[in-house]
C-alpha positions as CSV (number, residue, x, y, z in Angstrom):
1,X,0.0,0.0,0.0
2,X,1.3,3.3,-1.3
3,X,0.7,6.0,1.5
4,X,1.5,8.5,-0.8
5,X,-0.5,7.7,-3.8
6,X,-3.9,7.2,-1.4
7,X,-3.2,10.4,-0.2
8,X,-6.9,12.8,-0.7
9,X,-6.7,16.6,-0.8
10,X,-10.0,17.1,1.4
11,X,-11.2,20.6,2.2
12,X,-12.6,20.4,5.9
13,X,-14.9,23.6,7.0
14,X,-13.9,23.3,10.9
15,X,-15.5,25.0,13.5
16,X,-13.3,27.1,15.6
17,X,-13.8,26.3,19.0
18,X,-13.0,28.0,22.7
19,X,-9.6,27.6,23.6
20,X,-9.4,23.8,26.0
21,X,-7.8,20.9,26.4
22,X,-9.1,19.3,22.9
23,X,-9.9,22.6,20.5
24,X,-7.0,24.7,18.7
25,X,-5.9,27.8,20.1
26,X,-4.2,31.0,18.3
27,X,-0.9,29.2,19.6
28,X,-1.2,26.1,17.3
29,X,-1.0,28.4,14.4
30,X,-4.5,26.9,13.0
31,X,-6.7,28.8,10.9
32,X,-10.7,27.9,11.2
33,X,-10.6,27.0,7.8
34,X,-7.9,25.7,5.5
35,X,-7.4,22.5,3.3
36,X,-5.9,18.9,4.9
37,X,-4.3,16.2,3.6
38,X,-6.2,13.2,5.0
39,X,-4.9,9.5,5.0
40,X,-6.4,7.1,6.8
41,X,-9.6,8.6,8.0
42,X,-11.7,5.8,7.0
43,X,-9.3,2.9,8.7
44,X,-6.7,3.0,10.8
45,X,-3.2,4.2,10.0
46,X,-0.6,1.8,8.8
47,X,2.3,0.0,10.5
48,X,5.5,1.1,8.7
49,X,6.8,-2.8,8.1
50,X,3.7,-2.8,6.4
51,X,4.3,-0.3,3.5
52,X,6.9,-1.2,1.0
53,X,9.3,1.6,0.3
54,X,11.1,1.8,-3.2
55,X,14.6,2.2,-1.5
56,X,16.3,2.9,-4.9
57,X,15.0,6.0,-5.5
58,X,16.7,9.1,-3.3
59,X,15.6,10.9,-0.9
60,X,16.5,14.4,-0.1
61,X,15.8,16.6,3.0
62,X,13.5,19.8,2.7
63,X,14.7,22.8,4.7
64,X,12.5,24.2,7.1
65,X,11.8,27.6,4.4
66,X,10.8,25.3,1.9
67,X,8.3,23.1,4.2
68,X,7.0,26.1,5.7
69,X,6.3,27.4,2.0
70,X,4.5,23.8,0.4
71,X,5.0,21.2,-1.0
72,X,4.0,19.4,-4.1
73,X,1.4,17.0,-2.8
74,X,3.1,13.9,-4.3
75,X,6.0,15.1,-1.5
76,X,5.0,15.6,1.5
77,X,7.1,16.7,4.5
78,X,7.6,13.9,6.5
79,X,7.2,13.9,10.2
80,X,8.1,12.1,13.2
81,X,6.6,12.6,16.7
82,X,7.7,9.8,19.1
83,X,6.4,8.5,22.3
84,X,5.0,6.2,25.3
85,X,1.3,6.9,24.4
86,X,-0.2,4.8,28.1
87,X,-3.4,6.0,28.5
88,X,-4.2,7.6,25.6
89,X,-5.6,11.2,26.4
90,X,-6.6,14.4,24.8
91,X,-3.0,15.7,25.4
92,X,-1.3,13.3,23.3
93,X,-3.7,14.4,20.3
94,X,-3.3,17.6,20.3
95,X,0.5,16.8,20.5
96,X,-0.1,14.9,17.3
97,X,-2.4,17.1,16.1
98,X,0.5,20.0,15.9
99,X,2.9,18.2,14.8
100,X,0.1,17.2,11.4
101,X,-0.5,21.3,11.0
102,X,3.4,22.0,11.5
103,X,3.2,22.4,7.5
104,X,0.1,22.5,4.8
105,X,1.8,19.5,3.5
106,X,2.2,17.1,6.3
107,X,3.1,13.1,6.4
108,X,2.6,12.2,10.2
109,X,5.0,9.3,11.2
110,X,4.7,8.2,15.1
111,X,6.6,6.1,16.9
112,X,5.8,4.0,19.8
113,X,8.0,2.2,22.1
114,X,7.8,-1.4,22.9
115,X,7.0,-3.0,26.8
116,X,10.3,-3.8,27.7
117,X,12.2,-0.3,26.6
118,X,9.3,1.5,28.1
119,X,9.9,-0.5,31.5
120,X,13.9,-0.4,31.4
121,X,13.5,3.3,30.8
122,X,10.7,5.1,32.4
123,X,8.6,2.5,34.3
124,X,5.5,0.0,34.3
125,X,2.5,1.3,31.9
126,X,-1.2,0.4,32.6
127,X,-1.9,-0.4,28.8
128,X,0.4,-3.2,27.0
129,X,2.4,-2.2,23.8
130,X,-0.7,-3.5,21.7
131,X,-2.8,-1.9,23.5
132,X,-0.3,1.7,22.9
133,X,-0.3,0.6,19.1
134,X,-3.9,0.3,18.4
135,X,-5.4,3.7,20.2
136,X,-2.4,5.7,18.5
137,X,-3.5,4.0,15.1
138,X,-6.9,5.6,15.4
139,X,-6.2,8.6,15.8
140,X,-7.0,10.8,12.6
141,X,-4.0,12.6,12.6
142,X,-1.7,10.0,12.0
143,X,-0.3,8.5,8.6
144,X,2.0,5.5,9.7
145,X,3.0,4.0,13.3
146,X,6.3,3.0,13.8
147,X,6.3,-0.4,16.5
148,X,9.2,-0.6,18.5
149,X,10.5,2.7,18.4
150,X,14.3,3.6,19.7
151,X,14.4,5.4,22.6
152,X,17.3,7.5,20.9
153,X,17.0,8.7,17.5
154,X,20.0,7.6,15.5
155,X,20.7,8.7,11.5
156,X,20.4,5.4,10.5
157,X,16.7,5.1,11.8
158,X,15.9,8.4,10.2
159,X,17.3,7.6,6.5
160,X,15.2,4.7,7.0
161,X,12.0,6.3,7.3
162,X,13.2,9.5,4.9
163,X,12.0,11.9,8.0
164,X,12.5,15.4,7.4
165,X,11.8,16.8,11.0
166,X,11.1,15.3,14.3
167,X,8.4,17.0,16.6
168,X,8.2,17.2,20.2
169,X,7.6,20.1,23.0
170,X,10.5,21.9,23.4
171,X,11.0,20.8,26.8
172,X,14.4,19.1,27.2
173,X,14.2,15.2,27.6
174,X,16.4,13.6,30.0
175,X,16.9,10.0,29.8
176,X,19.3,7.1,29.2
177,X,22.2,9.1,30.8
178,X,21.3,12.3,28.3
179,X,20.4,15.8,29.6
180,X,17.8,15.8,26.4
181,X,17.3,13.0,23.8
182,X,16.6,15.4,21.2
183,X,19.5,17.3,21.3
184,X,21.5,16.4,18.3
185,X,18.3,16.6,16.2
186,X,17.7,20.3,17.3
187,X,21.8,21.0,16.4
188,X,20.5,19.3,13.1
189,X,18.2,21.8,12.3
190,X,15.7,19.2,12.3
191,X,13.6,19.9,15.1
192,X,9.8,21.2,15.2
193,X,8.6,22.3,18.8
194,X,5.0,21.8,19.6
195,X,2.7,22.9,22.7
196,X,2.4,20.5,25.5
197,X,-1.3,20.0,27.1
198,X,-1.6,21.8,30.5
199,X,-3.5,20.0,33.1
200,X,-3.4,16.2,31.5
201,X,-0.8,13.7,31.4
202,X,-0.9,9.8,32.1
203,X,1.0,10.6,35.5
204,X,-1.7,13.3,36.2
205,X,-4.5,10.2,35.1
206,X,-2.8,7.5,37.4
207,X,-2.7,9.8,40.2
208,X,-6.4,10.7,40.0
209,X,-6.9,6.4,40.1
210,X,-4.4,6.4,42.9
211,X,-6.3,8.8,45.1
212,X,-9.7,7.6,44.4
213,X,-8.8,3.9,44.8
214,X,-11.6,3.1,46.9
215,X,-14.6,4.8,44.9
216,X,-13.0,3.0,42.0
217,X,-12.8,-0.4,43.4
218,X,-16.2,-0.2,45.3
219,X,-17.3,0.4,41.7
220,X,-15.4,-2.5,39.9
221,X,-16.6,-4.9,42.6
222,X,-20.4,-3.7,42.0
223,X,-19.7,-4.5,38.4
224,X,-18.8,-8.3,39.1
225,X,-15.2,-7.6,39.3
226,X,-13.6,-10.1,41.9
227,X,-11.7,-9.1,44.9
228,X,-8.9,-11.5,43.8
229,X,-8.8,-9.2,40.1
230,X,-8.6,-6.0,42.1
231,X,-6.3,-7.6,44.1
232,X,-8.4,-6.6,47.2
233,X,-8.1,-7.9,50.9
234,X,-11.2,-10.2,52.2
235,X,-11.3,-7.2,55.2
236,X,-11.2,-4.4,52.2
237,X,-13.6,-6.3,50.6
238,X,-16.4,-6.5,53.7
239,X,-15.4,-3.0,54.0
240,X,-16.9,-2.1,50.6
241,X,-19.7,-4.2,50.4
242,X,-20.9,-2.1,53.6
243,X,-20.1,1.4,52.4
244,X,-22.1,0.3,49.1
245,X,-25.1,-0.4,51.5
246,X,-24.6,2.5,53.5
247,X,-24.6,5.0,50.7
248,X,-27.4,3.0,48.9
249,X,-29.3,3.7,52.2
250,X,-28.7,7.1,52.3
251,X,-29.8,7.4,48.7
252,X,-33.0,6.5,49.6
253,X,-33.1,8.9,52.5
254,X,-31.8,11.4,50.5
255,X,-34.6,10.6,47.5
256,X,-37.5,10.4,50.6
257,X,-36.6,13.7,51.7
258,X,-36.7,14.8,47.9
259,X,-40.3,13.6,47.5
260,X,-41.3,15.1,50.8
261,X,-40.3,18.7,49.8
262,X,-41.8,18.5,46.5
263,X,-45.1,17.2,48.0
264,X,-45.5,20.1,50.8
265,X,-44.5,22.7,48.0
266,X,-46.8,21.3,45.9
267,X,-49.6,21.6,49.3
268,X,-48.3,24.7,49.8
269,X,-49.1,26.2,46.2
270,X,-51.9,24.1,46.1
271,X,-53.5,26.1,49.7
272,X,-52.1,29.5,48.3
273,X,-54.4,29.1,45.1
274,X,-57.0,28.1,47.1
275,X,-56.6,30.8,50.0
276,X,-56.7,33.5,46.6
277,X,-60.1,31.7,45.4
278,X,-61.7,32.1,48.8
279,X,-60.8,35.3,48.9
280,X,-61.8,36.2,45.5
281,X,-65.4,34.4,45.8
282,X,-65.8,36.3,49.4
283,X,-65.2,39.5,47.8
284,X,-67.6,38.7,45.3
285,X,-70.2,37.4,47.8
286,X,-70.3,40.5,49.8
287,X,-70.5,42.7,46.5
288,X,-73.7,40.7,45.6
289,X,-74.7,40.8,48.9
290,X,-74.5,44.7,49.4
291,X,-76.3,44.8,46.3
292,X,-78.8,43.1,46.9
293,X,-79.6,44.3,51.0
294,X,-77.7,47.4,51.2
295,X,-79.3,50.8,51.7
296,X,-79.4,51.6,48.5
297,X,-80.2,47.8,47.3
298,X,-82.4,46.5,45.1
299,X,-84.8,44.9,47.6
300,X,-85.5,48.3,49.4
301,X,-86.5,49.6,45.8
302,X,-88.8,46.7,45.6
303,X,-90.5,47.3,48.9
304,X,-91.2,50.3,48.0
305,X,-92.4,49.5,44.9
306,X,-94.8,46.5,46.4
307,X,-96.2,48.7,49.1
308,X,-97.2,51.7,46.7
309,X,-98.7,48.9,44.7
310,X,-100.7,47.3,48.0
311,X,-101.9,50.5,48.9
312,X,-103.1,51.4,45.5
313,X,-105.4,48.0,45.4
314,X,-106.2,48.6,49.6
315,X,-107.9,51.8,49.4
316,X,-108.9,53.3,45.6
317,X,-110.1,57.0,45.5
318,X,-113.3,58.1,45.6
319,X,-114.7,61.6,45.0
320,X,-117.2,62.9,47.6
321,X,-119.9,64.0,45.5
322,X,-120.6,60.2,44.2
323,X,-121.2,58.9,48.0
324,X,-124.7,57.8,48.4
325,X,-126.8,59.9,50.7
326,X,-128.6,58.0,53.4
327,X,-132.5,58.5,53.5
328,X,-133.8,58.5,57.2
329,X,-137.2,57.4,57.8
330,X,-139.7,58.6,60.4
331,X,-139.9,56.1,63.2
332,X,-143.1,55.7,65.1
333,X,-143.9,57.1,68.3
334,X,-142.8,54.8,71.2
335,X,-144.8,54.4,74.3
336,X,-144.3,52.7,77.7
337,X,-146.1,49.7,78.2
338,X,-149.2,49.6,80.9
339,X,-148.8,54.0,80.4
340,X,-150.8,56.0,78.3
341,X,-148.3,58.5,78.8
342,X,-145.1,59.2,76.4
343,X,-141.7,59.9,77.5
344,X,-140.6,63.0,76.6
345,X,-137.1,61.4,76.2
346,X,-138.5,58.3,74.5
347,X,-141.2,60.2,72.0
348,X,-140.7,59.2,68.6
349,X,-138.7,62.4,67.6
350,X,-136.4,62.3,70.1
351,X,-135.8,58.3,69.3
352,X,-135.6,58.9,65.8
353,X,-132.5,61.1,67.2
354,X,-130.5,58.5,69.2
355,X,-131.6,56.0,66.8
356,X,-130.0,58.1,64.1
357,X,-127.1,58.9,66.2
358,X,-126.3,55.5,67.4
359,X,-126.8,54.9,63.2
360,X,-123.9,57.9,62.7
361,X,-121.6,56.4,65.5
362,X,-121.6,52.8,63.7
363,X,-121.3,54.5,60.0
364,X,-118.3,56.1,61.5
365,X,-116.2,53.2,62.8
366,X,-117.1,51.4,59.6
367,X,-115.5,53.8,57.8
């Protein structure tokens, strides 16, 4: 497989993000928009004892003016960035990620070291050299991975790959009895500084695994994990199953008291919008009420409308010339029995006067 040849000019639109841990910054040197060589984007990057290289054909340096300017596509600047690559994190891609924009024509070659240099020379990784190999493969910066990388770069390792420059942070490097690893590629002329991460590194990872131990095996060992994997003491063990209960209590203590609050707010909005009804139907039943039995209601205007009527149909006027003029007739003279003689006070004139009198005095209280 030809890298080279498969190499596709794509033109990516990216969106320029906030400066963090995983978007570019005005320090890479990236522009929002501008056009990538991508290999590899579709399947991971090749090994490099996997490409066949036409060894016969020579190969000549570019300088750094003539990398920075472009290149023809069908010669790319090649590029090596080395490394352990444990843990693989967003700092190591953006490492990887600089050295791919060092030039608009960029052939990314990484190198990873193998288990046993890593361990003779820096220490024990988490992740096994397979591992290391795989997650730098998929990453879609990368063109070709080098396995086994030297720790020390010598000439004959870089006429073997044709590399051009070698990237790295500028930080010296001190290792395998050197005050920096990279210093006879930087008296080369062959060296391209990039930006380290701030805040991230596989140290910085391990230490955060290293202080929350317990949380993390109390999690492993919920997961079916056994204490023997974890490499956990029968007493440890106990220890976690009991925190797990404890805090699975306190969950539910914790979710209780939830529910409570949100059922006496919900009471207490519910009795506020009722409080506000009461009050506004009150309101409205002493408005009707004043209305209707206030002093100037509506039932005191029909009162007095009912009793005018009543009266009217009581007593009707009458005009006094139309009242009937009572005729009084002459009564007969009245005498006392066994007496020829007459009363003076009982002759018939003077009873046709208390007769008519007592007539007047019962006319009267009728009326």
């Amino acid at each position: 497989m030809d890298a080279q040849n498969s190499a596709k000019v794509n033109t990516r639109k990216r969106r320029k993000e906030a400066p963090g841990p995983n978007g570019a910054t005005e320090e890479d040197g990236i522009t929002s928009k501008m056009p990538r060589c991508a290999v590899g984007l579709r399947q991971p990057a090749p090994f490099s004892d996997e490409i066949e290289v036409d060894f016969n054909k020579p190969y000549v340096r570019v300088t750094m003016e003539e990398a920075s300017r472009g290149t023809p596509c069908e010669r790319p600047v090649r590029v090596y960035a080395d490394g352990i690559f444990d843990l693989f994190h967003s700092g190591h891609a953006r490492a990887l990620m600089q050295a791919k924009n060092l030039f608009p024509n960029t052939y990314l070659i990484v190198g990873v070291c193998s288990d046993e240099l890593t361990h003779n020379f820096k220490g024990f990784t988490v992740m096994n050299e397979s591992e290391r190999y795989d997650a730098v493969q998929h990453c879609r910066y990368v063109d070709e991975v080098v396995r086994n990388a030297p720790w020390t770069l010598t000439p004959e390792f870089l006429a073997e790959h044709r590399i051009d420059f070698v990237a790295h942070d500028d930080i010296p490097y001190s290792s395998a009895g050197s005050d920096d690893v990279y210093k006879h590629i930087k008296e080369a002329g062959m060296f391209a500084p990039t930006q380290r991460t701030e805040g991230i590194s596989t140290s910085d990872i391990i230490t955060r695994i290293v202080r929350d131990y317990d949380v993390y095996a109390r999690r492993n060992l919920q997961r079916g994990y056994t204490a023997k994997e974890l490499n956990v003491s029968f007493i440890n063990e106990k220890k976690y199953h009991l925190q797990e209960r404890v805090d699975k209590v306190k969950k539910k203590v914790k979710d209780v008291e939830e529910k409570s609050k949100e059922f006496v707010q919900k009471v207490e909005e519910k009795s506020i919008d009722l409080i506000q009804k009461w009050e506004e139907k009150s309101r409205e039943f002493i408005g009707n009420f004043l209305e209707m039995f206030g002093p100037e209601g509506a039932l005191k205007h029909m009162l007095k409308e009912g009793k005018g009527r009543m009266l009217q149909a009581i007593s009707p006027k009458q005009s006094p010339s139309s009242s009937p003029t009572r005729e009084r007739s002459p009564s007969p003279s009245f005498r006392w029995p066994f007496s020829g003689k007459t009363s003076p006070s009982s002759s018939p004139a003077n009873f046709s006067r208390h007769k008519a009198a007592a007539y007047d005095i019962s006319e009267d209280e009728e009326d």
